[in-house]
N, C-alpha and C positions, 0 to 999 in steps of 0.2 A: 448245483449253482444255476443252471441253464433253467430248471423248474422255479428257481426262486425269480431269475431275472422275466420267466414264463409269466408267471404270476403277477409280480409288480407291473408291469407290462399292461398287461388286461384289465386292471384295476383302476391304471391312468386312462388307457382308452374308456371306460365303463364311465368315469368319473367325468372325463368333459365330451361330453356325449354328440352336443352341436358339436365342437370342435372335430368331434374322429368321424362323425355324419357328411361331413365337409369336406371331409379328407379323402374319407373312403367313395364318396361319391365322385369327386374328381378325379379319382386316378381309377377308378370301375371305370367310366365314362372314356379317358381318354386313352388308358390301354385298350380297351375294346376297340376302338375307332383308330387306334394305331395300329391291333392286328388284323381288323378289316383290310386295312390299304395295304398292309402288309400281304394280305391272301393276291391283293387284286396287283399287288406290281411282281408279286412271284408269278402270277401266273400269264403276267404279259410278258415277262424276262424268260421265261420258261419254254415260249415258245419255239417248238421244233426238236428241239433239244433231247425226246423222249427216242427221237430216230437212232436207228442203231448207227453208229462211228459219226456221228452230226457235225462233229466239228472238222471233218476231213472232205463233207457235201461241199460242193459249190454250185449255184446256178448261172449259167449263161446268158450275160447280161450284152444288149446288141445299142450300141451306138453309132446311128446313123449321122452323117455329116455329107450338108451342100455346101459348095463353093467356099469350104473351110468354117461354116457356120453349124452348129450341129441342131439336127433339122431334128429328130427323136431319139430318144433315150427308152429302148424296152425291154421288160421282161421274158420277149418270144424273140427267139431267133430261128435261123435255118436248121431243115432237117439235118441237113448232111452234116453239122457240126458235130452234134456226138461220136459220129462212125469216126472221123476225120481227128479227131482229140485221142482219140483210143488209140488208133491205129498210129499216128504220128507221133505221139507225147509219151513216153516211157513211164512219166509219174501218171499218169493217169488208168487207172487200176478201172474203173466203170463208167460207164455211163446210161441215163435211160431219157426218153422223149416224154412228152407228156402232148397230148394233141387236146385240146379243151373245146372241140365241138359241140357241146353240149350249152356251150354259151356261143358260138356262133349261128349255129341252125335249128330251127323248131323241129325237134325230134320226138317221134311219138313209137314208145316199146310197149308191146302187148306180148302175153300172156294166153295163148291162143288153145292150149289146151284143162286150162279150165272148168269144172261138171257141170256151171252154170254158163256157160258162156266166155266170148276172151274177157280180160283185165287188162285194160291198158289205161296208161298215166303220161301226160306229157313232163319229159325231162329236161332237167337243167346241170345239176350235178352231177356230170359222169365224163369219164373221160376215159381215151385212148391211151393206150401204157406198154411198152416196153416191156419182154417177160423178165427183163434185169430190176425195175422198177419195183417188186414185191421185197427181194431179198436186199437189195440195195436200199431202201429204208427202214430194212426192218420190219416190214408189216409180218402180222403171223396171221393166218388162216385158221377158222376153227372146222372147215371140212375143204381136202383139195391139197395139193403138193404147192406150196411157195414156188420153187424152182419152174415147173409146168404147168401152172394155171393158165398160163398165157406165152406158151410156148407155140400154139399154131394159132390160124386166122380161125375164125369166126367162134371165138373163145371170151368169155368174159367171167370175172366175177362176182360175184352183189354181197351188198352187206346184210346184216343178218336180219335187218329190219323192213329192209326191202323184199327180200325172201319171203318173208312171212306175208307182206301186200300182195307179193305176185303166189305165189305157191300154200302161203298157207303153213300148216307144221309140218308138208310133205317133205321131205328130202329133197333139196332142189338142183344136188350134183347129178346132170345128165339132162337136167330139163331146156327145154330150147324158148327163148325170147326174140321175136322180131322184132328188128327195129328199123324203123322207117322216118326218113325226113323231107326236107322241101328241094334237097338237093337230088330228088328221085332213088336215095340207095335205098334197098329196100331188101336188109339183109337176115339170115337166122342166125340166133350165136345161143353155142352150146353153154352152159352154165360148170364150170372146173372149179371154181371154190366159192369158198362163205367167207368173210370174214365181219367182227367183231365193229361193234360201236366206234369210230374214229375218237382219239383224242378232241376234246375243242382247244387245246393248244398249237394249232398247225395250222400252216398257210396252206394248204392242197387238202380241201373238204372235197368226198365224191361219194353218189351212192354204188356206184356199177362204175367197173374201169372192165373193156374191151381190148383186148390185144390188138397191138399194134399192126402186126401182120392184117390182121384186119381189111387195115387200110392199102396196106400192099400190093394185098389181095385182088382188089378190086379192077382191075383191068392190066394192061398192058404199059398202057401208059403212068402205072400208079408207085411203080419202084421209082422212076425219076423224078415224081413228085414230092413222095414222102419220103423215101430212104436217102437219097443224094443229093436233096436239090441245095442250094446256096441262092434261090432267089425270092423265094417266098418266106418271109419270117415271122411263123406262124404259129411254132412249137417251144413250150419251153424243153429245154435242154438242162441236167442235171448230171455231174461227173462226181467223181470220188475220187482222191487222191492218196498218194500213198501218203500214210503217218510221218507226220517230221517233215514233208514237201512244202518249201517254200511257197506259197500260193503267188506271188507278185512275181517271181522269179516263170514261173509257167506262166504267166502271162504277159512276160516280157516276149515271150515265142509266140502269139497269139498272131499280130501281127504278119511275121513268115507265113502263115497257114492261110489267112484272107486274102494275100497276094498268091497264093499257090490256086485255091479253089476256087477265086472269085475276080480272074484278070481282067484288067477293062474296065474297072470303076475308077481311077482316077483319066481316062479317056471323056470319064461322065461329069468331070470334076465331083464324084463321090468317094465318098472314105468309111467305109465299115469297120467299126474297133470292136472288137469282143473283151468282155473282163469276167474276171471271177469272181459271182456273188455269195460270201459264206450264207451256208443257207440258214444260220444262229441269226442272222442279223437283217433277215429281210423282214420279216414283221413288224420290226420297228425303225426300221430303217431305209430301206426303200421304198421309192417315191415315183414310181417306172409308170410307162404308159405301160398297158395290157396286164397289170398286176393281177395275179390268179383270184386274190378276194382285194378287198379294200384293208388297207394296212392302220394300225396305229401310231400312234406319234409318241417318239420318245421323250420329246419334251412334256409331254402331256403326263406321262410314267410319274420321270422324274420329278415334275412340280408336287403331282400328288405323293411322294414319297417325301419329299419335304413337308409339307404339311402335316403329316402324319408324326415326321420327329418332332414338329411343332407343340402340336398338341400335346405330347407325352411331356414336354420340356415344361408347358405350361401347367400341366396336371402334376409335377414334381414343383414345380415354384409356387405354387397352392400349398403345398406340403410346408415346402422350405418354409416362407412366412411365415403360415401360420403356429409353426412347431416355435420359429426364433420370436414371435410375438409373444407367446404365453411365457419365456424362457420368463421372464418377471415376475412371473405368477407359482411358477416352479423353484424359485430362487430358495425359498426357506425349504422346501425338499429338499434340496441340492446341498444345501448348508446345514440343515441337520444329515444328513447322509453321510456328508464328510468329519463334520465332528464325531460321530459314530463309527469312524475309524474305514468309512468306504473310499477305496483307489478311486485315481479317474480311471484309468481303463477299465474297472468294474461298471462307474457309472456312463461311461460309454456304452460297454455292453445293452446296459438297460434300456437305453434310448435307442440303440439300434434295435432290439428286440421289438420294443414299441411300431419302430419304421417297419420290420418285417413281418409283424402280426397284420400292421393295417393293411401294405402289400398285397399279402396273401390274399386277407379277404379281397380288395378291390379286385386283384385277379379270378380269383372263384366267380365275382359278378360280373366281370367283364365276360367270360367265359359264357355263363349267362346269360347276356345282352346280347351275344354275339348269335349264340342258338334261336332266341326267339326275333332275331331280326334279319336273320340269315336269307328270309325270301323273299322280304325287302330289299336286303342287300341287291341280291341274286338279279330282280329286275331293275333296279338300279344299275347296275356297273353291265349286265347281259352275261354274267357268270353264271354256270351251274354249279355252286359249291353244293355238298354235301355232309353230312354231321363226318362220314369215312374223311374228309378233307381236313375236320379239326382234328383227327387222330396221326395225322401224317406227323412222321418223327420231325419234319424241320420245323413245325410249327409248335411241337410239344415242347423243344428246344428252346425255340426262340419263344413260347410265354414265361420257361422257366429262367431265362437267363433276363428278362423284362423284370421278374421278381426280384432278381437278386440285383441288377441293377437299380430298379427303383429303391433297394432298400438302402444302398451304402450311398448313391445320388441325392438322395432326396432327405435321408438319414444322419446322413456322417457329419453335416456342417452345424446340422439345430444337436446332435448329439455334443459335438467339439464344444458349442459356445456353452452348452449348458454344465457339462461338465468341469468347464473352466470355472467356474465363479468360486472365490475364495471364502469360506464361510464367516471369517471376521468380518467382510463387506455388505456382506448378506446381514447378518446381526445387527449390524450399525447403519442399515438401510442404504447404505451408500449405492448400491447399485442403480437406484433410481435416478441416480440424477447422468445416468449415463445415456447417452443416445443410442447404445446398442446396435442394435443392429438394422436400425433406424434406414441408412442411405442404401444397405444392402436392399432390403426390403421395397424401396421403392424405385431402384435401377430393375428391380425383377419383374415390380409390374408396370415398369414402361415397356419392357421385353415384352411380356404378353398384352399389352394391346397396340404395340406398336407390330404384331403378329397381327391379332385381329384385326386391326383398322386397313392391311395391309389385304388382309384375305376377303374380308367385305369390299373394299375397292377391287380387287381381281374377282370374284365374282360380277359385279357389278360392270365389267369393261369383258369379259368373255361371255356374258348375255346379250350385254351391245353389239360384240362382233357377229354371233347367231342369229341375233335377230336383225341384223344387216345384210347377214347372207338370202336369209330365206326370206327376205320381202323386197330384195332388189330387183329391181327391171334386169330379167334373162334376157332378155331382146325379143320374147315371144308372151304367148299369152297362152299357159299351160293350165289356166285355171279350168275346172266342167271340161277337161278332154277324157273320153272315154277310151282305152286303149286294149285292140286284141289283137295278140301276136297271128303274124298266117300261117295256117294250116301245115301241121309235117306232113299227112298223108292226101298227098296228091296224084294227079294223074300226069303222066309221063304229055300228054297231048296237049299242045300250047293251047290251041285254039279252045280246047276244054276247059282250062286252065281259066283262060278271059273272061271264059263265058259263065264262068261259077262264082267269079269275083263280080262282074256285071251284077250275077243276080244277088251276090251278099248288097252292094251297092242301092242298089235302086230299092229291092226291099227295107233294109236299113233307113234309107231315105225316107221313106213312107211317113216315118214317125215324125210330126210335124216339129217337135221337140229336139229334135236333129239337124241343125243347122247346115252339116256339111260334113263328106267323110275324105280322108285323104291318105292314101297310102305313101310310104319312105323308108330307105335302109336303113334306116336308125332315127331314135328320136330323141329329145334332150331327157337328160340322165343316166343314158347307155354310152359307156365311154365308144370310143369310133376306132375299129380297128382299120380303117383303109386310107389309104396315102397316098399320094403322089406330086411328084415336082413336074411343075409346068413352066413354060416361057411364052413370052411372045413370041408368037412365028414368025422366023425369021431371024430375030434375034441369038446373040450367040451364049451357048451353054453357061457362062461364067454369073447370065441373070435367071438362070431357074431358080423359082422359090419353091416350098415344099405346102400344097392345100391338103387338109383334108375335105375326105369325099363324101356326098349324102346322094342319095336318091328324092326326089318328091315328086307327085302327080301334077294333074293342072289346080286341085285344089290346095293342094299344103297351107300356100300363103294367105290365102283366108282361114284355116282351120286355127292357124298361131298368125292368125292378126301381125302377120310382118309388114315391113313398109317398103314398100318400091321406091328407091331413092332414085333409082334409072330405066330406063329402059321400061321392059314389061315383063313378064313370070310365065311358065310354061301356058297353052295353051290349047285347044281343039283346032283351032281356027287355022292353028299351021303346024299341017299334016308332017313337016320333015323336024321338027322340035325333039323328037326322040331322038333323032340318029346324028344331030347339027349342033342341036343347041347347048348352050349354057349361063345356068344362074351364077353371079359368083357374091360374092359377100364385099362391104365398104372395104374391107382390110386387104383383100386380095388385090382387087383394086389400088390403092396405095402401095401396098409391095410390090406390083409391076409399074411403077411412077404414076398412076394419073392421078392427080390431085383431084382434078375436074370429074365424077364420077362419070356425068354421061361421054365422055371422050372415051372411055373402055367398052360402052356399047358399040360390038359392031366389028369389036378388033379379034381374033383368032389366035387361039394359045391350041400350045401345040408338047406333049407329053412323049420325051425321048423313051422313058421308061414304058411305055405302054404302044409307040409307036401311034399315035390317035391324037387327030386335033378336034376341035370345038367352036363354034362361034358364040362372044356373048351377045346375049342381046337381054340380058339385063343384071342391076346391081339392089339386093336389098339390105338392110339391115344387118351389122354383127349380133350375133349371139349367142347365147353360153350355152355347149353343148353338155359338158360337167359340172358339178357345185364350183364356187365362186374361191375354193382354194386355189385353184389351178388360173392359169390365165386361157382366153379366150382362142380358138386356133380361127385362121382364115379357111371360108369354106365353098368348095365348088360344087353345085349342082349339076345332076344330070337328069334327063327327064323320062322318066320310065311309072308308066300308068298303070303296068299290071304286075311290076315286079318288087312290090314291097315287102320288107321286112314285118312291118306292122302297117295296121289301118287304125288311123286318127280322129275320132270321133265328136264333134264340136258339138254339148247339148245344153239346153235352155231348160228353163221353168223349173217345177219341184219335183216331176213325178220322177224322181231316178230311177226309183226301181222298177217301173213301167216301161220305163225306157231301158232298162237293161234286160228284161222280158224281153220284151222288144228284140232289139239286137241278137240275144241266143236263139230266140227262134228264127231270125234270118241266117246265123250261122248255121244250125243246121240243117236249113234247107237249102244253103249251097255247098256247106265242106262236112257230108253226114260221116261218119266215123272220129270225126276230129272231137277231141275233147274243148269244150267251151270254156277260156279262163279270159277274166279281164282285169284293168288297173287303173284307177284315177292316175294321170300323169303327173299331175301335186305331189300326192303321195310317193308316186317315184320316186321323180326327181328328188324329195326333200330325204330321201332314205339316205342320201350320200353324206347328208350330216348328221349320222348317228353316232358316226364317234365323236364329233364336235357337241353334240346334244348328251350322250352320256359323260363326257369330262367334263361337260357345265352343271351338271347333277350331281356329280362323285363334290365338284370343285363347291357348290354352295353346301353342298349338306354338312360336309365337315368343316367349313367356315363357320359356319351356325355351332357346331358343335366345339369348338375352337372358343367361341365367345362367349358360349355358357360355362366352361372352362372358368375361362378367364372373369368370368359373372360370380361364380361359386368361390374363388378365393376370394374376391373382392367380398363380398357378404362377408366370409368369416371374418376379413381385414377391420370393415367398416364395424361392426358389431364388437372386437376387439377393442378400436380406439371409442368406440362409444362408452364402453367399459372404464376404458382405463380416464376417458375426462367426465365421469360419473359427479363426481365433487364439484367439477369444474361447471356443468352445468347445470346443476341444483344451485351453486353460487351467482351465475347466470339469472336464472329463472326468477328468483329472489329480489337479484338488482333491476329483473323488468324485463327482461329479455322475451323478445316474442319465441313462437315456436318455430317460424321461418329463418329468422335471424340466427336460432341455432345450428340450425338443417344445413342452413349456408356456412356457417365455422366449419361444422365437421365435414361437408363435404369439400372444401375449396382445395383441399389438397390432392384433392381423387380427381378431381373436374384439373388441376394443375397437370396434372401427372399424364392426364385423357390427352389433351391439350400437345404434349411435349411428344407422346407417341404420334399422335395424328402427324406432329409435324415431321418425326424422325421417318415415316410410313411413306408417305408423298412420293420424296423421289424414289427411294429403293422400290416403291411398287411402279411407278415409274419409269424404269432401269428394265424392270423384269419384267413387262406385260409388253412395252415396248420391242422387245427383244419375240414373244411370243405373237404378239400380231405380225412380224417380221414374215412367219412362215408362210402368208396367208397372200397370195397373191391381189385379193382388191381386201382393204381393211377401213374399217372405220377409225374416225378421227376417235383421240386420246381425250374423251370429256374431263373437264375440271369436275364438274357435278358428281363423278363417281368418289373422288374424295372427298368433295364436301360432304353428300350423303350417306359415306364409309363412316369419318368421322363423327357425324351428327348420330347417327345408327346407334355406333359402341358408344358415345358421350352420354346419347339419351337412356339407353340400356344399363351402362354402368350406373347413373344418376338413381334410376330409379331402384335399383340393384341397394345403392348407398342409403336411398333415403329409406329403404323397408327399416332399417336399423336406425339409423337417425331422427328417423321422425318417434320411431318408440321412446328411444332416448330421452328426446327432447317434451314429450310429451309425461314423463314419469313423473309421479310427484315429487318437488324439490326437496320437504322432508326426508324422504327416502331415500334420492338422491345425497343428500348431505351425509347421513347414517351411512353409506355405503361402505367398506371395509371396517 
């Protein structure tokens, strides 16, 4: 039976060829495009997850509060919090530090026994770890003991790809690396394990983790730094708890522990609240100053995980129609079938057979589609999938359970209507003058373009907000800034120190092409780990606000074109500006009351936290230290000419790369051993919108794919009803009828139906992009134009879609047309 239903089956696909071309190409197309976004939301939900006991992690999240206003929310808290959790809290089974000096200090590790000479590499990705830190997430080593890799100081591990950079295919357990940075450590560490290629699923990427002792290690003074301290929050902190531990319930105890270790902050009017961050949910979920990478957004996940059921729903209502449109054309089948003594649930069978053959194939093509677009995909979304990725049992699962659903979905309702028809009705033509399945039909395709008009408008308003971001006034002028980090390996001798940065300086200068250089603790698009709450002096505790802190030389404010609203900017001319002075920013200003900017020139704040005051003597411009998600912080300068993090480059004319000749030959003829790397400051700063930049790419492409969708059923549709008024417009053409006047009958209903989506699209897209610009601390206005232009888009798309068939229609010869059935 199953080979006869096999057979008939194949014979109807064989037999309307456009029609199963149409079918099978919209549902290949939009399975494929469903288990695409399908790989890409598994594997941002996936995140972390791979850890051993993950869902019992939590990371220590540090909420600072002044004068009962909460001043910063971060992902780094105090050392001594871990030891302090262990030792106090019964549920808490582990815990390990993470120290991320590899993004605070320009650190350079060499490779000093080498046959050719050292290797060395300036780093970024590494970090200081607890020897609890290996086994506690699970990591496994491919040479070296988990437990003791990092059980004493001057220990570290590297991954296996780093090994090979520095060592080569030698064996790299035993082998020693120094490493050196700007803070003068200038340490050896023996090499205890290897391990393997990191997941890219995980918030904590590193190439070399260091043992913590390390740090300990390092003088006298460095256990009360690093192991005990509660005043510097600097470390992320990670605990384990026992299975089945209430986590809210341990962190109602949090509180007792801050008043135990940390007496004296409500003396400050400050409040430190610690909480427990499950570590499943920080990637898409947390939003913290000093996050370890940049996180994504879960609403971003889940839009695109909607879209994706979209498109399948749409690529099944192609099916639906077009199967309950020909159901007219099939009637005398149907109707001799059952005179001939066929069940309905036989002839159900049959048409579901039909639904599962086409399935199948679309699946096989999608499968297809997905292989040879897979490294498109891959730099689209920043995934590295692999063909091993489409072998993964949740994915072989979920195309096969896609098959079977699209078969009884997409199958079961054009199967039911067709089966129903009574063959007496059928004989006697009666069934034509029924409307069928007429109003079903066209509720389906206002569903899919009231999808697509819906997804071209939300593309169209998260390109807006993108390109709002990245061409707003930051408050500075980051454009042609050439940017080199300073030197890890330095000399311990100030005076030498000056005098090696004098000569990058003046050399540098040289280049007439060079406007101007200027060194600073940070610069816009490096988020700013330093802080502090200031008052006017004098004034009492209750008016401290919390700035953050920058460093800049006497150049800065010319190098980013800022503007002195008050006062003046560091300067040579007055010799005590280093040790006295300070810049503060408009906003700082207003937060200690002066409305009048220059009434703050002059006036003296004074930092309980650091015991240190300052005088201003001058006020410039705010400006955005991070992308334009976040909002803006008030910011205080200090003036230190030799002590920057980076040197800021201001260059003119076209010859860049002469100018950046330039530049490396003055670097190393003031800091020789340093490795030479530099950065457009554009480019920086604008990397902070890569997730907003890849969600605008995932977000148009399958809109587009979305509408051709919904393009390809309408073809069959239109080409259908041109069919079926075949008669109607040979009698037409006959009475005079132009070729336009036709094209306009048949289409007025598709153009109706465009029309009624657009409008049902409006607000619900409306509702929901609304709701998504929400997240974004400065947004662009909600354009009308993105609907208009959504809906003109699909109108004009489908129109032309309608007329490929319409116009053949109308253009056929009326003879022939009349002749038709």
């Amino acid at each position: 039976m199953l080979t006869n239903y096999f057979k008939t089956a194949l014979r109807s696909i064989l037999k309307t060829r456009i029609f199963s071309l149409i079918n099978i190409s919209g549902l290949a197309i939009g399975t494929a495009a469903f288990l695409l976004i399908t790989l890409y939301v598994q594997f941002e939900l996936s995140y972390d997850k791979m850890h051993r006991n993950s869902e019992n992690i939590y990371r220590v999240q540090l909420d600072q509060y002044l004068n009962n206003e909460l001043a910063i929310s971060s992902a780094e808290c105090y050392p001594g919090v871990g030891p302090a959790l262990l030792e106090e809290l019964p549920e808490v089974t582990s815990y390990s530090r993470l120290y991320n000096m590899g993004y605070k200090n320009n650190v350079v590790i060499t490779y000093e026994g080498a046959p050719n000479g050292p290797i060395q590499y300036k780093h970024r990705k590494f970090l200081y770890a607890d020897s609890s830190f290996l086994p506690l997430f699970g990591h496994s080593l491919k040479y070296g003991s988990v437990e003791k890799a990092l059980s004493d100081p001057f220990t570290a591990v590297i991954s296996e790809e780093y090994a090979k950079m520095y060592f080569g295919e030698e064996n790299p357990i035993g082998k020693m690396l120094r490493l050196r940075d700007d803070d003068y450590n200038d340490e050896l560490c023996t090499i205890t394990g290897v391990f393997q290629k990191l997941p890219q699923n995980t918030h904590l990427k590193f190439d070399i983790l260091f043992s913590y002792k390390t740090l300990i290690a390092r003088g006298d003074w460095a256990p009360a730094r690093y192991d005990a301290s509660w005043q510097r929050e600097d470390m992320y902190v990670y605990v384990e708890l026992r299975p089945g531990t209430d986590a809210d319930k341990v962190e109602s105890k949090l509180p007792a522990l801050v008043d135990k270790y940390s007496p004296g902050l409500a003396d400050q009017n400050r409040e430190d609240i610690l909480r427990l961050q499950p570590l499943e949910s920080i990637h898409l979920h947390s939003r913290l100053a000093e996050e370890a990478e940049p996180n994504a957004k879960a609403d971003n996940v889940y839009i695109l995980g909607v879209i994706a059921v979209f498109i399948l729903i749409i690529a099944w209502i192609n099916y639906i129609n077009l199967s309950t449109a020909k159901a007219m054309e099939r009637a005398n089948e149907v109707g001799v079938r059952k005179a001939m003594g066929a069940l309905r649930n036989q002839l159900m069978w049959q048409f579901l057979m039909e639904s599962a053959i086409i399935n199948l194939i679309a699946l096989l093509l999608s499968l297809i589609i997905i292989v040879l677009v897979l490294p498109m995909f891959n730099g689209l979304s920043g995934m590295g999938l692999t063909m091993l990725d489409l072998l993964a049992p949740w994915f072989l699962l979920t195309s096969v359970s896609l098959w079977f659903m699209g078969t009884l979905l997409s199958g079961l309702y054009p199967a039911f209507i067709l089966s129903s028809f009574k063959p007496v009705s059928v004989l006697k033509n009666k069934l034509k003058k029924s409307s069928g399945g007429a109003i079903l039909r066209k509720s389906l395709v206002v569903f899919q373009f009231t999808a697509s008009v819906a997804l071209i408008a939300g593309t169209i308003i998260v390109y807006n907000q993108l390109n709002f971001m990245m061409n707003k006034s930051i408050g500075m002028d980051i454009d042609r800034v050439l940017v080199v980090e300073r030197p890890g390996v330095v000399s311990r001798d100030r005076d030498v120190i000056q005098s090696n940065i004098d000569v990058f300086r003046n050399s540098t200068l040289e280049n007439p092409e060079i406007k101007a250089l200027a060194t600073s603790l940070t610069i816009p698009g490096k988020k700013r780990e330093y802080k502090m709450g200031v008052k006017k002096y004098g004034d009492s505790d209750e008016n401290e606000i919390v700035v953050r802190i920058n460093s800049m030389d006497y150049d800065f404010v010319d190098v980013f074109d800022m503007e002195v609203l008050a006062g003046r900017t560091f300067s040579k001319d007055y010799p005590n500006d280093p040790d006295t002075a300070m810049v503060i920013t408009a906003s700082v200003a207003h937060l200690l009351g002066y409305e009048n900017l220059e009434d703050a020139v002059g006036q003296t704040l004074y930092s309980n936290q650091f015991q240190w005051s300052g005088i201003i003597i001058g006020v410039v411009n705010d400006y955005h230290q991070e992308a334009l998600q976040k909002a803006l912080d008030p910011v205080l300068f200090y003036c230190t000419p030799y002590n920057g993090e980076f040197y800021s480059m201001k260059i003119s004319g076209a010859h860049t790369d002469d100018v950046i000749k330039h530049v490396n030959e003055s670097w190393n003829k003031a800091f020789p051993g340093n490795p030479f790397e530099y950065f457009f400051l554009d480019d920086y700063f604008n990397q902070q919108y890569m997730s907003e930049k890849k969600f605008g790419g995932l977000f148009t492409t399958f809109a587009v794919i979305a509408v051709f969708v919904g393009c390809l059923g309408l073809l069959g549709l239109s080409s259908f009803t041109a069919r079926q008024k075949t008669k109607e417009i040979g009698v037409r053409k006959v009475l005079g009828s132009s070729v336009a006047a036709i094209v306009y009958l048949l289409s007025l209903d598709f153009v109706k139906l465009i029309l009624l989506s657009t409008a049902i699209a409006v607000p619900i897209t409306y509702y929901l992009m609304d709701q998504w610009l929400d997240t974004f601390a400065y947004q662009t206005t909600m354009p009308i134009m993105a609907y208009i232009l959504a809906g003109s888009a699909v109108l004009f798309v489908a129109f032309v879609t309608v007329s490929f068939q319409t116009v053949k229609a109308a253009r056929a010869n009326p003879v022939d047309s009349l002749r038709y059935e």
